[in-house]
MARLUMVEX-625261 format. One record per atom (N, C-alpha, C): residue in three letters; x, y, z; residue number from 1. Coordinates in steps of 0.1 Angstrom, whole numbers, always signed. Atoms other than C-alpha are relative to their C-alpha. Layout:
r->ALA; X->X; Y->Y; Z->Z; k->NUM
...
***
This chain:
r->UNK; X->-1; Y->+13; Z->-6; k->1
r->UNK; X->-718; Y->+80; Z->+757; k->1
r->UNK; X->+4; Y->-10; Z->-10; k->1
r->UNK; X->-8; Y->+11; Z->+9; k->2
r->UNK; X->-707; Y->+62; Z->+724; k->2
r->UNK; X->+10; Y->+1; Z->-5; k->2
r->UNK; X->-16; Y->-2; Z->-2; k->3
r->UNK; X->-673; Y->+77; Z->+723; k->3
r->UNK; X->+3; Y->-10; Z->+13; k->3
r->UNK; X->-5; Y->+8; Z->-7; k->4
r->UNK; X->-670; Y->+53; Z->+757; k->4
r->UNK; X->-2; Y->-9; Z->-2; k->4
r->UNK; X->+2; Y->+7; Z->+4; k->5
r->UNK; X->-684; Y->+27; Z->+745; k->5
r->UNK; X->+5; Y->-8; Z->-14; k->5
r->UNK; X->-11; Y->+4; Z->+11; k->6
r->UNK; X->-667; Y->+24; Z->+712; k->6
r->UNK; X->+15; Y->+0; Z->+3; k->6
r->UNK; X->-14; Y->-3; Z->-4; k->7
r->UNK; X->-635; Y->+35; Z->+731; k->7
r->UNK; X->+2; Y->-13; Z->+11; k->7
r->UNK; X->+1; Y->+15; Z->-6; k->8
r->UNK; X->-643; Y->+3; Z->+755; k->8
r->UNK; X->+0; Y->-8; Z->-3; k->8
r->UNK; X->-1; Y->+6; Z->+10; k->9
r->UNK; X->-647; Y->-19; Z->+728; k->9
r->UNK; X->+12; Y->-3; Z->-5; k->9
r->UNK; X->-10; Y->+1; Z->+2; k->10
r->UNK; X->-616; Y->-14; Z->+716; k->10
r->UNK; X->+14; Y->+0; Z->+10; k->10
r->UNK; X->-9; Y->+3; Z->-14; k->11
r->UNK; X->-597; Y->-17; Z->+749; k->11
r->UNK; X->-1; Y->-15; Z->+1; k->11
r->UNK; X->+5; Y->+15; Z->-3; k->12
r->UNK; X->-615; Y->-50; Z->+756; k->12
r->UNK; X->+4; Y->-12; Z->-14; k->12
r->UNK; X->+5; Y->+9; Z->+8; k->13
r->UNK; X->-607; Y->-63; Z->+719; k->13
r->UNK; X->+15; Y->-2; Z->+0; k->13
r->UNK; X->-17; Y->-1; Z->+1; k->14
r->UNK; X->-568; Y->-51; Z->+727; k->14
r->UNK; X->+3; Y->-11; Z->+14; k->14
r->UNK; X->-1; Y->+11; Z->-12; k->15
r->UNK; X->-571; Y->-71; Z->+763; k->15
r->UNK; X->+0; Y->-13; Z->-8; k->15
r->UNK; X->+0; Y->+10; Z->+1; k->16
r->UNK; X->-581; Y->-99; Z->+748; k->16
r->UNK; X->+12; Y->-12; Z->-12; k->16
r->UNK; X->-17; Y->+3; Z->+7; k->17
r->UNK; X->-553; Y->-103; Z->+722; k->17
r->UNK; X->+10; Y->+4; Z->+7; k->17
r->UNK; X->-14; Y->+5; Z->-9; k->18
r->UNK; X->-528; Y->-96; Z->+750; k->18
r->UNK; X->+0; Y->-15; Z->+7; k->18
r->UNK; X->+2; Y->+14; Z->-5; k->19
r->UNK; X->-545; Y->-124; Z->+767; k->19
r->UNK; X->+8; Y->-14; Z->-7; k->19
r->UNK; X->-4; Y->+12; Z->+7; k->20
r->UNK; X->-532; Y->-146; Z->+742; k->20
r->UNK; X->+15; Y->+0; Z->-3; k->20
r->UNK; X->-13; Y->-4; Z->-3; k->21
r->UNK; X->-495; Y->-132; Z->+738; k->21
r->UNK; X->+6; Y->-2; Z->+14; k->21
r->UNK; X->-6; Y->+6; Z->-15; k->22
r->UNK; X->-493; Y->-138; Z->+776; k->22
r->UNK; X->-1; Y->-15; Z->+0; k->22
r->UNK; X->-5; Y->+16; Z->-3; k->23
r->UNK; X->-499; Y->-174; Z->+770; k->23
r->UNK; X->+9; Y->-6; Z->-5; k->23
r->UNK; X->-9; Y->+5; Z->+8; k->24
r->UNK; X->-476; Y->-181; Z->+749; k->24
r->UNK; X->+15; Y->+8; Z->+7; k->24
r->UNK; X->-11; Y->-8; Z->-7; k->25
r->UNK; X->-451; Y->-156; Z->+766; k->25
r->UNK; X->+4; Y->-3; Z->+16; k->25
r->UNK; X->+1; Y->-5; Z->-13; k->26
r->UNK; X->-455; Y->-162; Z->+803; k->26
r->UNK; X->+5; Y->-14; Z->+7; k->26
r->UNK; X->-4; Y->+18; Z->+0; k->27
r->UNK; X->-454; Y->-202; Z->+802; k->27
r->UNK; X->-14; Y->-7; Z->+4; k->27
r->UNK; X->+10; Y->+16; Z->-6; k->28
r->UNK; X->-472; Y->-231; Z->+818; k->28
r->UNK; X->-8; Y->+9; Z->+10; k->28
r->UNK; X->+5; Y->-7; Z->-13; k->29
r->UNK; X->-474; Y->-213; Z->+850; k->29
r->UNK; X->-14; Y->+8; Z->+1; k->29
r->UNK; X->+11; Y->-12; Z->-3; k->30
r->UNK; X->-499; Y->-186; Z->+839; k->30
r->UNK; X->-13; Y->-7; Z->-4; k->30
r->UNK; X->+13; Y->+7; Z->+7; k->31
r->UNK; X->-523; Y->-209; Z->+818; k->31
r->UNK; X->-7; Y->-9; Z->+11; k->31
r->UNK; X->+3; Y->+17; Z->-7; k->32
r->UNK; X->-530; Y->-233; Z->+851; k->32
r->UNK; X->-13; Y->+10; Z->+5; k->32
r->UNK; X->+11; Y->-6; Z->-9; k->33
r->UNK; X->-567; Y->-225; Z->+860; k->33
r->UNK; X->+5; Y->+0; Z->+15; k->33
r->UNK; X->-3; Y->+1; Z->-14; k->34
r->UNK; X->-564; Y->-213; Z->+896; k->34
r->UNK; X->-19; Y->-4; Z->+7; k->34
r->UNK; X->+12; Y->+7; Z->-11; k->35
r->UNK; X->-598; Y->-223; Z->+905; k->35
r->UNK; X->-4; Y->-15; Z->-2; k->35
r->UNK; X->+1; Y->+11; Z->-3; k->36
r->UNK; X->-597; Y->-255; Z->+895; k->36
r->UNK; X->-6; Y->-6; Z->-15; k->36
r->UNK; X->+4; Y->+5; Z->+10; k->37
r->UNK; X->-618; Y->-253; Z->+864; k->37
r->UNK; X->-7; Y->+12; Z->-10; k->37
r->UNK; X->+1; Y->-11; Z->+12; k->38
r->UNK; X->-630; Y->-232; Z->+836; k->38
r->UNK; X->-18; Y->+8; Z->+5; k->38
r->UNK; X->+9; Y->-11; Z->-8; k->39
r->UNK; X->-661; Y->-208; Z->+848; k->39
r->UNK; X->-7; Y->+9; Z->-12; k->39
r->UNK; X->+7; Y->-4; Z->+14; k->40
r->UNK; X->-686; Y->-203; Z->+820; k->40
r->UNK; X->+4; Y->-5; Z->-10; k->40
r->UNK; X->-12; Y->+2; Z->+12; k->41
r->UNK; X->-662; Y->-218; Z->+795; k->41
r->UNK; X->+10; Y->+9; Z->-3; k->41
r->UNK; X->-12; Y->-12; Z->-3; k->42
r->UNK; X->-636; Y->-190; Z->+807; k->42
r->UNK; X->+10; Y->-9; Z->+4; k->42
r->UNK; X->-14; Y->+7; Z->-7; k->43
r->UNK; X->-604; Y->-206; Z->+816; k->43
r->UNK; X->-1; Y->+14; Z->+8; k->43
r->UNK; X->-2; Y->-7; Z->-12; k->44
r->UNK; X->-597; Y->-191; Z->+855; k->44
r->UNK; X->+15; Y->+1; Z->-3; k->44
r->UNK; X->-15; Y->+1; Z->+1; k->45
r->UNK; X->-561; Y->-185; Z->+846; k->45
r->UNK; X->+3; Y->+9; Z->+3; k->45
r->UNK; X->-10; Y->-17; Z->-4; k->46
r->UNK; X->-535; Y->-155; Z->+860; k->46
r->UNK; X->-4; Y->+10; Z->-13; k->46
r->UNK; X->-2; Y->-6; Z->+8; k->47
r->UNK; X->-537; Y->-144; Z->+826; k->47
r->UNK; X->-16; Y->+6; Z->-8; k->47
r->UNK; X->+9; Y->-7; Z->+0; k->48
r->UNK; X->-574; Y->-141; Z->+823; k->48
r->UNK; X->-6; Y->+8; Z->+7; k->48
r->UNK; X->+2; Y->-6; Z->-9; k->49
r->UNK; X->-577; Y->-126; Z->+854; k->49
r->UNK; X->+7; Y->+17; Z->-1; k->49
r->UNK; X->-4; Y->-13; Z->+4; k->50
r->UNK; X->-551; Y->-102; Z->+848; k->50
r->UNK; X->-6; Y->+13; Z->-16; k->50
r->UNK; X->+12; Y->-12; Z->+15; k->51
r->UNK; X->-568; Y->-85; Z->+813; k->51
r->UNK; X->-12; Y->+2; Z->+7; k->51
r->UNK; X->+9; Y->-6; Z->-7; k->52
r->UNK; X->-599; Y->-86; Z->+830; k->52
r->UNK; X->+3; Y->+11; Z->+15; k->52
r->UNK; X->-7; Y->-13; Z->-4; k->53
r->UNK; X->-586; Y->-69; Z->+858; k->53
r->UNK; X->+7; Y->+17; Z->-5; k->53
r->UNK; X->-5; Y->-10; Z->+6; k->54
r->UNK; X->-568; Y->-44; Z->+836; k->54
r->UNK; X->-14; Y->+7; Z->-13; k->54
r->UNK; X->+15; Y->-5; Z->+4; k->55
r->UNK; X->-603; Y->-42; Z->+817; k->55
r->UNK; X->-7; Y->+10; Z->+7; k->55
r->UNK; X->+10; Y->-7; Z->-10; k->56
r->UNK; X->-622; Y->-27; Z->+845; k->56
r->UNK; X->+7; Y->+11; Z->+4; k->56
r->UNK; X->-6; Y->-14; Z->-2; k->57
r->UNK; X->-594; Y->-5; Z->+850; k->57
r->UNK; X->-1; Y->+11; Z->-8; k->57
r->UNK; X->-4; Y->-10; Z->+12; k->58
r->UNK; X->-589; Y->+9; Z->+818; k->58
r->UNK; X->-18; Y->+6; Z->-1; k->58
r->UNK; X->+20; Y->+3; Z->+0; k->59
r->UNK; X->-634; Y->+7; Z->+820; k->59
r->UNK; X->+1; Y->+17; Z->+9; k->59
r->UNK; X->+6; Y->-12; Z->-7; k->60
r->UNK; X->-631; Y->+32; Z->+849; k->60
r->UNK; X->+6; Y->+15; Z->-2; k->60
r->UNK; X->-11; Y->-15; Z->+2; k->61
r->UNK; X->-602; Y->+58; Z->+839; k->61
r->UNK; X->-7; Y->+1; Z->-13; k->61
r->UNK; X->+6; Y->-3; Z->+10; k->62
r->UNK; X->-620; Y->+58; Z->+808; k->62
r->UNK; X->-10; Y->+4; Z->+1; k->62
r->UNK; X->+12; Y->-9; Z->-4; k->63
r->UNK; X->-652; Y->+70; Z->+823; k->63
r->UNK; X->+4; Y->+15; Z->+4; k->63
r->UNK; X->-6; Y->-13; Z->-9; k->64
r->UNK; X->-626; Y->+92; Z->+847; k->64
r->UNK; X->-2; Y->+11; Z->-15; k->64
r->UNK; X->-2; Y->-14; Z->+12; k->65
r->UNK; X->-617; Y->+113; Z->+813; k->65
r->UNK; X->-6; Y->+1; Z->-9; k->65
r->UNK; X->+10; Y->-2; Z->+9; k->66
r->UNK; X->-645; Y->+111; Z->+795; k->66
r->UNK; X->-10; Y->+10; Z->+5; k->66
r->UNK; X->+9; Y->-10; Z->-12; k->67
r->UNK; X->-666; Y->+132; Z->+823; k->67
r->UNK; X->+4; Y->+11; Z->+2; k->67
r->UNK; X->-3; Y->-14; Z->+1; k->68
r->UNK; X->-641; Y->+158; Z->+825; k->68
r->UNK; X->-5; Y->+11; Z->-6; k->68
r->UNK; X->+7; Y->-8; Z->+9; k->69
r->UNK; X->-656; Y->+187; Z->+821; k->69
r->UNK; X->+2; Y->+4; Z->-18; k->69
r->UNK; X->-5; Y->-5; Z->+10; k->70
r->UNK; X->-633; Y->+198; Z->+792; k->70
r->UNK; X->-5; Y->-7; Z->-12; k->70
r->UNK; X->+0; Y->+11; Z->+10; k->71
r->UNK; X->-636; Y->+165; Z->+773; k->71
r->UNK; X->-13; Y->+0; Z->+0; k->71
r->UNK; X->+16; Y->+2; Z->+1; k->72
r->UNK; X->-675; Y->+162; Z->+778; k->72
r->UNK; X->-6; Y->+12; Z->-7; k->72
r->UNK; X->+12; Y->-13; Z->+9; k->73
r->UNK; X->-685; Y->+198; Z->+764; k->73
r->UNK; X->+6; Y->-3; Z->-13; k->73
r->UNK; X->-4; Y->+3; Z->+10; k->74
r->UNK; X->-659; Y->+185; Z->+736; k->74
r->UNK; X->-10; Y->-4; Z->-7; k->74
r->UNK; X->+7; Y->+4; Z->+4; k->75
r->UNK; X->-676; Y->+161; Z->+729; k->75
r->UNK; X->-17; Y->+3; Z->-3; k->75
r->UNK; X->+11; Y->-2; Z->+2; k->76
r->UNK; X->-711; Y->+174; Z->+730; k->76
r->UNK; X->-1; Y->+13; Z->-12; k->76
r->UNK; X->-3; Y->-12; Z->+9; k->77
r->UNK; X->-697; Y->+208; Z->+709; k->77
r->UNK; X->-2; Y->-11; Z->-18; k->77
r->UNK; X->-1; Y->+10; Z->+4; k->78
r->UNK; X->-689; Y->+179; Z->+685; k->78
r->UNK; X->-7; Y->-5; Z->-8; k->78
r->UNK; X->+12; Y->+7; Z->+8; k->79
r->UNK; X->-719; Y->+161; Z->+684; k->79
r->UNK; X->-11; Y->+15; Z->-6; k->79
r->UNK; X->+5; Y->-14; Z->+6; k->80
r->UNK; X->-737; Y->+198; Z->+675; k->80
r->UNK; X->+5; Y->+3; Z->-12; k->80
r->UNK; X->+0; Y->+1; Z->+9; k->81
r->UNK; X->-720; Y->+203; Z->+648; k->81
r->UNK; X->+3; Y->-10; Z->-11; k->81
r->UNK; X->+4; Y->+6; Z->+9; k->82
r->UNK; X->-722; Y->+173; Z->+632; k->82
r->UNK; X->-15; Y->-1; Z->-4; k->82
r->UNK; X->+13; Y->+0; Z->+6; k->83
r->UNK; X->-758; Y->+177; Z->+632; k->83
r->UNK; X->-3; Y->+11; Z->-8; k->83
r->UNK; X->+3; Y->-8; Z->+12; k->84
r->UNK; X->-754; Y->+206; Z->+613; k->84
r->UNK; X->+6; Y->-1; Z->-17; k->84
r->UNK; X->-6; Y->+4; Z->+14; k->85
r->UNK; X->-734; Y->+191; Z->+586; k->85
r->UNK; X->-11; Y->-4; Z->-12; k->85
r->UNK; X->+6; Y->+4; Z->+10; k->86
r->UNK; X->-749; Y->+182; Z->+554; k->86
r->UNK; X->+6; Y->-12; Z->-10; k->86
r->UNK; X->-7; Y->+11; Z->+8; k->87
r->UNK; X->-738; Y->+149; Z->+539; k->87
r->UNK; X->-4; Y->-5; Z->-9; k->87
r->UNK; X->+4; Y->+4; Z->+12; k->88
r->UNK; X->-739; Y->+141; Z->+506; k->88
r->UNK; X->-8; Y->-15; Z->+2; k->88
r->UNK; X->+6; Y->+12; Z->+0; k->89
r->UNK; X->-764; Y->+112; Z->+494; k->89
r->UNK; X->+10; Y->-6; Z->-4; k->89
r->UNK; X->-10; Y->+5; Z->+8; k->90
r->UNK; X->-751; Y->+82; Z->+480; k->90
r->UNK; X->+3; Y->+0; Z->-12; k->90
r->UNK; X->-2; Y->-2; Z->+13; k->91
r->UNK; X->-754; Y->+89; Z->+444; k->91
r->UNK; X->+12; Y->+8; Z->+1; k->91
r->UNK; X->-11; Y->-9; Z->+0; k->92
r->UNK; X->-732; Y->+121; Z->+450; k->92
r->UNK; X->+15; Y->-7; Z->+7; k->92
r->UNK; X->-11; Y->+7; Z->-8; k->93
r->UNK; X->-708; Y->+94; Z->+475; k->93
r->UNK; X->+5; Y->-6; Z->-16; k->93
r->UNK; X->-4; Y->+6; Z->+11; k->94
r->UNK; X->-706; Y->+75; Z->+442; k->94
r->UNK; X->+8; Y->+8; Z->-11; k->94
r->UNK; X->-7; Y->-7; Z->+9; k->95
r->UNK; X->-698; Y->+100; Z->+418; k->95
r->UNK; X->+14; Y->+4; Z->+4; k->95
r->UNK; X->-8; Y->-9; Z->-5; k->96
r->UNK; X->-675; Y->+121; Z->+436; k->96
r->UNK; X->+17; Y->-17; Z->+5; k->96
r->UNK; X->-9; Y->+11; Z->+0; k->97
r->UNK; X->-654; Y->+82; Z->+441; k->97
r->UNK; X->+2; Y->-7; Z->-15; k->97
r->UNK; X->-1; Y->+2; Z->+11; k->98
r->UNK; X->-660; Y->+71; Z->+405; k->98
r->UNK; X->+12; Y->+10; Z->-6; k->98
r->UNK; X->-9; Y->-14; Z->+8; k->99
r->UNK; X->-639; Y->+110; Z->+397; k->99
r->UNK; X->+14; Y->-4; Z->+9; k->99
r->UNK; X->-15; Y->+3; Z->-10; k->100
r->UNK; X->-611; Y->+101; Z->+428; k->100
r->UNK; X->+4; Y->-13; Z->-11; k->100
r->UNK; X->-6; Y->+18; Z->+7; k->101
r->UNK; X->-607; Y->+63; Z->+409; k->101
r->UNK; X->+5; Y->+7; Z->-15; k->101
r->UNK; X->-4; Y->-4; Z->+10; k->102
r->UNK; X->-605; Y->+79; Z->+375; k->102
r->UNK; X->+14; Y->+4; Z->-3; k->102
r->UNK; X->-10; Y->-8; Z->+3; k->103
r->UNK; X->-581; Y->+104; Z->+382; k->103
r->UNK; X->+11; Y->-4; Z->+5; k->103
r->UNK; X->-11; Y->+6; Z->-6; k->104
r->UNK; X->-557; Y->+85; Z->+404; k->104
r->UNK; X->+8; Y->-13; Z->-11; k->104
r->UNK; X->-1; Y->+7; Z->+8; k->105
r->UNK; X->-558; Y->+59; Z->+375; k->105
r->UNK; X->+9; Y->+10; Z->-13; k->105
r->UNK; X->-2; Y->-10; Z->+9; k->106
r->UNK; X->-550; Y->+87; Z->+348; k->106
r->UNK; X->+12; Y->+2; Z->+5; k->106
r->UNK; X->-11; Y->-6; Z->-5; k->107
r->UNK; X->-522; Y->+102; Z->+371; k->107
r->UNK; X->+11; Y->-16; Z->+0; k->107
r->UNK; X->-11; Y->+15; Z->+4; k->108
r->UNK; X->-508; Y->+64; Z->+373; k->108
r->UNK; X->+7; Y->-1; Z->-7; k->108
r->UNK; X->-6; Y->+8; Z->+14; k->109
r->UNK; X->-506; Y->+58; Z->+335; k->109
r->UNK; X->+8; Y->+12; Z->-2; k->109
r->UNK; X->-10; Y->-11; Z->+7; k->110
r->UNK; X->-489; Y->+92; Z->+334; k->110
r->UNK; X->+10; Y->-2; Z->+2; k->110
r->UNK; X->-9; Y->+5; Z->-4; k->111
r->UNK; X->-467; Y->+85; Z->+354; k->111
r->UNK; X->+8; Y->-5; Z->-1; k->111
r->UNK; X->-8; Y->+16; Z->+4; k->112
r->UNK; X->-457; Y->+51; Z->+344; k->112
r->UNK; X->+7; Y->+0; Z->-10; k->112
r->UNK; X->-4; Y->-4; Z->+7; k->113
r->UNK; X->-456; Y->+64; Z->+313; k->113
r->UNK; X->+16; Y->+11; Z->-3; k->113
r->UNK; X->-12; Y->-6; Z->-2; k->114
r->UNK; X->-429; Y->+92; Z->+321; k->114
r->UNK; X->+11; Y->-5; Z->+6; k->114
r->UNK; X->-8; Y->+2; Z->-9; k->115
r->UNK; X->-411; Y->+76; Z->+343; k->115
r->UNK; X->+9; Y->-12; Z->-13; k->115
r->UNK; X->-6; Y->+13; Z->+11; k->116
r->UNK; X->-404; Y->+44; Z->+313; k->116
r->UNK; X->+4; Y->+11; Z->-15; k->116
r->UNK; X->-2; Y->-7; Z->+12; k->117
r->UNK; X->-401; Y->+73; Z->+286; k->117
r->UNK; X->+17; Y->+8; Z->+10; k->117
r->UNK; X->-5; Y->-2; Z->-8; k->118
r->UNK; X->-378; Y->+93; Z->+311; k->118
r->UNK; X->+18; Y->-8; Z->+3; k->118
r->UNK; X->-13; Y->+10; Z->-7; k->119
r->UNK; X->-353; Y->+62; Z->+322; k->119
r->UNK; X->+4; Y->+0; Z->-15; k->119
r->UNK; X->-9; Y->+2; Z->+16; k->120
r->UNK; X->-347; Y->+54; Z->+280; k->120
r->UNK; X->+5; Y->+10; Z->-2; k->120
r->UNK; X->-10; Y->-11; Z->+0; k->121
r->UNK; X->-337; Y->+88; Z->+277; k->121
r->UNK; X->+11; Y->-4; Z->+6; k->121
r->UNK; X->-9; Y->+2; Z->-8; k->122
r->UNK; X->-314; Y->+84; Z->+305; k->122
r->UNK; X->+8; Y->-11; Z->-2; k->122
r->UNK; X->-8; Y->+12; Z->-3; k->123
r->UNK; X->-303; Y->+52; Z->+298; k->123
r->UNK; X->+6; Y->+0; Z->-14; k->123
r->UNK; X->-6; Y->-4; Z->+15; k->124
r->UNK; X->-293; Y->+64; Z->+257; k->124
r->UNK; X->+12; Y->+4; Z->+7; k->124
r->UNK; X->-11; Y->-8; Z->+0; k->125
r->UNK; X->-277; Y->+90; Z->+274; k->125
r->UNK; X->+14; Y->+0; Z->+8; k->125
r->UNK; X->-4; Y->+7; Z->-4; k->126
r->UNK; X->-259; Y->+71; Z->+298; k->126
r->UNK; X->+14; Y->-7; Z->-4; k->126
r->UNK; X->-8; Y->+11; Z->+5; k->127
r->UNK; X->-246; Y->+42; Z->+284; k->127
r->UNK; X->+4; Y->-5; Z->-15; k->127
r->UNK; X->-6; Y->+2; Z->+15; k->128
r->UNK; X->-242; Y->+50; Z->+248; k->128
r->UNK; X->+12; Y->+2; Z->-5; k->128
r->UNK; X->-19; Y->+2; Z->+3; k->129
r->UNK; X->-205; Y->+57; Z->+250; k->129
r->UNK; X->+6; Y->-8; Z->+6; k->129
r->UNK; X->-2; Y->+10; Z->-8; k->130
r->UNK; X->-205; Y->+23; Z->+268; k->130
r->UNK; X->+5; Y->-15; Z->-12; k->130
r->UNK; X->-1; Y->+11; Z->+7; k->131
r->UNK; X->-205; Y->+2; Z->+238; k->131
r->UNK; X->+10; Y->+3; Z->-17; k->131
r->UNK; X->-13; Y->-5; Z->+12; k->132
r->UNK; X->-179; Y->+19; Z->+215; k->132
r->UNK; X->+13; Y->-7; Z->+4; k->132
***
């Protein structure tokens, strides 16, 4: 149930940033409350009607294929074996990122290193019968 709920979430957070691309896109026309006046501090506008609308859609096909059988033993297979996982504490989260930072750092300076050792080469070898 919190694969739909985080997957609803993010539908509703993508609705509501269309909402705002349609006003700017659509014109005058779509922004005109049609009931007259704003309804909770909602603007009644085409354009909030339509995301909501298209919310409750996306709300129910989102239940549709979440219930499928296929997708529901997925997800339950899923959650089973993540309870069998074993996840490092944080001391070991820390170390094991302290060694990633190190070594990406290390592999940098090498790099940077060869790459600036590397080009003078090339650039002796280059352009030294450039200046005869």
């Amino acid at each position: 149930m919190a694969a739909y709920w985080i997957l609803l979430f993010i539908v509703m957070a993508g609705f509501y940033k269309f909402r705002f691309w349609l006003d700017g896109t659509l014109g005058d026309w779509s922004r005109k409350n049609l009931l007259g006046q704003d309804f909770l501090g909602i603007p009644t506008s085409f354009n909030v009607f339509l995301c909501i609308a298209l919310t409750l859609l996306s709300a129910y096909l989102l239940f549709l294929f979440l219930n499928k059988p296929k997708v529901a033993d997925l997800l339950i297979e899923t959650e089973a074996e993540l309870k069998k996982c074993t996840w490092p504490t944080l001391k070991e989260t820390w170390d094991a990122s302290v060694v990633v930072v190190i070594t990406v750092v290390v592999i940098g300076l090498f790099l940077a290193g060869s790459d600036m050792v590397l080009s003078r080469i090339f650039n002796l070898i280059l352009y030294s019968g450039l200046n005869k």
